[in-house]
N, C-alpha and C positions, 0 to 999 in steps of 0.2 A: 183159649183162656181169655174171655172178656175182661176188661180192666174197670172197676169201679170204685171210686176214689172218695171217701167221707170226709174231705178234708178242704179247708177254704183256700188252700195254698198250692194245692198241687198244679206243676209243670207245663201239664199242657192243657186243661181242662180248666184252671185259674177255677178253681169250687163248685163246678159244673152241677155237680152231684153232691152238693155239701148240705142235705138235709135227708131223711129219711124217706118222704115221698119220692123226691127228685133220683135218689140209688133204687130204690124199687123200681121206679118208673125204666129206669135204665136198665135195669138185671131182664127186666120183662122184654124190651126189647131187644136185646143184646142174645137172647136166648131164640127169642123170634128168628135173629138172624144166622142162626146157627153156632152159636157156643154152646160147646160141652161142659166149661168151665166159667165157674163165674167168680173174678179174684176180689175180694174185700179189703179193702185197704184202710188204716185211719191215721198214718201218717206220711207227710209227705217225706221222700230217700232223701230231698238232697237238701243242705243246711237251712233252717228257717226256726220258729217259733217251738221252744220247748213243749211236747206233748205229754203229761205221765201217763204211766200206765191204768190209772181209773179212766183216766179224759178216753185214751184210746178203747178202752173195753165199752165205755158209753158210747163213742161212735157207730164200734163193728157191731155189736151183741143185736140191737135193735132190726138193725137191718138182715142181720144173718138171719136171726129169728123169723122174718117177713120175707125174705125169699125164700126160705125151705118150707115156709108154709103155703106160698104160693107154686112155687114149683118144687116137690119132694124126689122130682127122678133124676135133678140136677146135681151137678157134683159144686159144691162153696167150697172157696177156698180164702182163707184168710190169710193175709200179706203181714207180718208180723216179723219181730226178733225177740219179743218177748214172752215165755215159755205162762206166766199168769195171762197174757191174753189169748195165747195158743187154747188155755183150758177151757175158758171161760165163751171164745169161739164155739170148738167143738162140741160143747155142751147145747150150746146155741142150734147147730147144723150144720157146722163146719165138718167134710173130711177131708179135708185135705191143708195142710200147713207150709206156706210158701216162704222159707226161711232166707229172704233175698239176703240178709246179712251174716250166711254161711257160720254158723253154729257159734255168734257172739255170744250169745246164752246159751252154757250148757247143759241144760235141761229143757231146752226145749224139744230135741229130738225127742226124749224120754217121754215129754205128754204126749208127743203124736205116737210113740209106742205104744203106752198104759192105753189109749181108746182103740190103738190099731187102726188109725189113721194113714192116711198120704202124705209124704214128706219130699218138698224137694229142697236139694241142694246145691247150694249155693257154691262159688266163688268171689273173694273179695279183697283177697293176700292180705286180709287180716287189717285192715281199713276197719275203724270205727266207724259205726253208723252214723248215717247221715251228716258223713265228710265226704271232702271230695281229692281224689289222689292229686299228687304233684309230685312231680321227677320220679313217677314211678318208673321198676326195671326191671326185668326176667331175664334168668336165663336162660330160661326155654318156656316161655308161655303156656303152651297146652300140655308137658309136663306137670307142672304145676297145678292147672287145671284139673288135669285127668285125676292127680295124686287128691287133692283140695276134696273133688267133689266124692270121687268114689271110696276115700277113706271116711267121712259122712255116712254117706249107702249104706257100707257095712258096720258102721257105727250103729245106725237107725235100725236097721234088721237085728242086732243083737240086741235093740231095745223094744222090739215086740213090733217094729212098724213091718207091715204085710209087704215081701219083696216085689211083688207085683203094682205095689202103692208108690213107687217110689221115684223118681227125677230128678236128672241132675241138669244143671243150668248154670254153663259158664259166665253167665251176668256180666253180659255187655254196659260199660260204660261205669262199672263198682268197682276203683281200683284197680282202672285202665283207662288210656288216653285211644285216640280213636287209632292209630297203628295197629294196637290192640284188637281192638273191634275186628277191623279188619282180617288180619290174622286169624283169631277164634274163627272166622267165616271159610276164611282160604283152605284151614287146617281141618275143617269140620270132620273129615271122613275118621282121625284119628279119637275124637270124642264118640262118634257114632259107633267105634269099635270096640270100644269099653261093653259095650253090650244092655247098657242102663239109657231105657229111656232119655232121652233128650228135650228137655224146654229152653225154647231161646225168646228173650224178652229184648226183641228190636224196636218194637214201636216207637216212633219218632226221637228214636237218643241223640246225644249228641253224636256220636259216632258217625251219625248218618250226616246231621246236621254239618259237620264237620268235614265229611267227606266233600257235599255239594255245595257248599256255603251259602246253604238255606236255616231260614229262621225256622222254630218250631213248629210254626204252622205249615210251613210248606215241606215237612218231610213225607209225606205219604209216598210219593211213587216210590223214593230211595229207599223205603221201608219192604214197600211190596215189592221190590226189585231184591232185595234182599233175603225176604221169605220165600220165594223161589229158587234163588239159588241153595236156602236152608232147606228148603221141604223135596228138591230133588235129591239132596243129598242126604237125606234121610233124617231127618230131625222130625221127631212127634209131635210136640206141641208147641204152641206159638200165646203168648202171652199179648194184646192186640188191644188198642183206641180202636181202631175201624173194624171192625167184625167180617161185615158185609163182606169188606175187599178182600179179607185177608181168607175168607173160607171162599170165595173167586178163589183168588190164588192158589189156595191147595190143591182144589177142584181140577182143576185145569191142569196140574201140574201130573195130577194123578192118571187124569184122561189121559195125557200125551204117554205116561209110561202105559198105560193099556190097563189101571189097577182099577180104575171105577168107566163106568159109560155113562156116554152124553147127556143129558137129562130129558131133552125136549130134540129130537130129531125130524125133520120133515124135509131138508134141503135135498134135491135127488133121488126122493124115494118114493114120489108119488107122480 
């Protein structure tokens, strides 16, 4: 799941892609590099500049409209909390609804039902959006996790979303400090077990940042060190800035379990 950001503020890209051409341009290659997924965003997660909801439908709608018209066999997905941009998305070309802020609006599971769309689900211990935790505490983290997203799931599927459309994502760094992070990592085999597809969204969080007390820009390797210990341990999808490295990483991680072969072999064999 390639990350493309409509937005002048966002984290790590600082508006990389904050026009129409410049998110196309990007969707195009980001797909070149092997994403399956391409996530749409038009507001930045963490506290900044009031977005409403027109501003953000005028961001995504345009661009959604221009990738699925450019690539139709791609799956768009739109990064949203709000169920009128979820609509207005999907209408667009959106299917799939990336609800990072775990069912703050409670109609939005229900538009991604009504098209029969893809829904993932979040964790965020009930953190309002685009806040950031402080003195947060569990009793038991990945209970909570597990209960959070899979009660979602079956929420989503009693609202018409296709059970095979569906994801849950402990959301690293919403409502957790990097301990956290951590943990959701360590614990992984226990999310895996739920039986619901897994998306984990590591891409240079603070989590990471935090671990190595590296700035933004230098979390890559701690990220990809991180998506291999995820992707051995069985997590699906990977929400990703670096595309390129991050489908390496899979690759590689797949070969050594024996699940895909080499691509290009010659060393030994001629």
């Amino acid at each position: 799941m390639a990350i493309v950001n409509i937005t002048p503020d966002s984290f790590y890209d600082q508006g990389a892609t904050n026009s129409l051409d410049l998110a196309v341009a990007r969707a195009g290659d980001v797909i070149a590099q092997g994403a399956g997924i391409v996530d749409i965003g038009g507001v930045k997660a963490g506290p900044g500049a009031v977005v409403t909801t027109s501003e953000e439908i005028e961001r995504v709608v345009p661009v959604i409209q221009a990738v699925h018209a450019a690539h139709p066999d791609v799956t768009i997905s739109v990064d949203t909390w709000r169920s009128e941009v979820a609509d207005a998305a999907i209408q667009a070309g959106a299917t799939l609804v990336n609800d990072t802020w775990a069912g703050h609006d409670p109609e939005l599971s229900a538009v991604a039902g009504q098209y029969q769309v893809g829904y993932v689900c979040s964790h965020t211990g009930s953190v309002i959006p685009r806040t950031r935790p402080h003195r947060v505490r569990f009793d038991d983290l990945l209970a909570q996790v597990i209960q959070e997203t899979t009660s979602q799931a079956e929420l989503a599927v009693s609202r018409g979303v296709p059970e095979e459309r569906i994801l849950i994502d402990p959301t690293h760094d919403f409502g957790k400090n990097t301990f956290h992070g951590l943990e959701l990592l360590r614990r992984i085999d226990e999310l895996v077990a739920t039986g619901w597809p897994v998306l984990m969204a590591l891409s240079n969080k603070d989590f990471v940042g935090e671990t190595l007390d590296r700035p933004v820009r230098e979390r890559v390797a701690g990220t990809l060190a991180a998506t291999a210990w995820a992707a051995q341990h069985g997590v699906a999808a990977f929400r990703s800035h670096e595309v390129a490295e991050t489908v390496d990483v899979i690759r590689m991680v797949a070969a050594i379990q024996g699940k895909v072969a080499p691509l290009n072999t010659t060393r030994g064999l001629a």
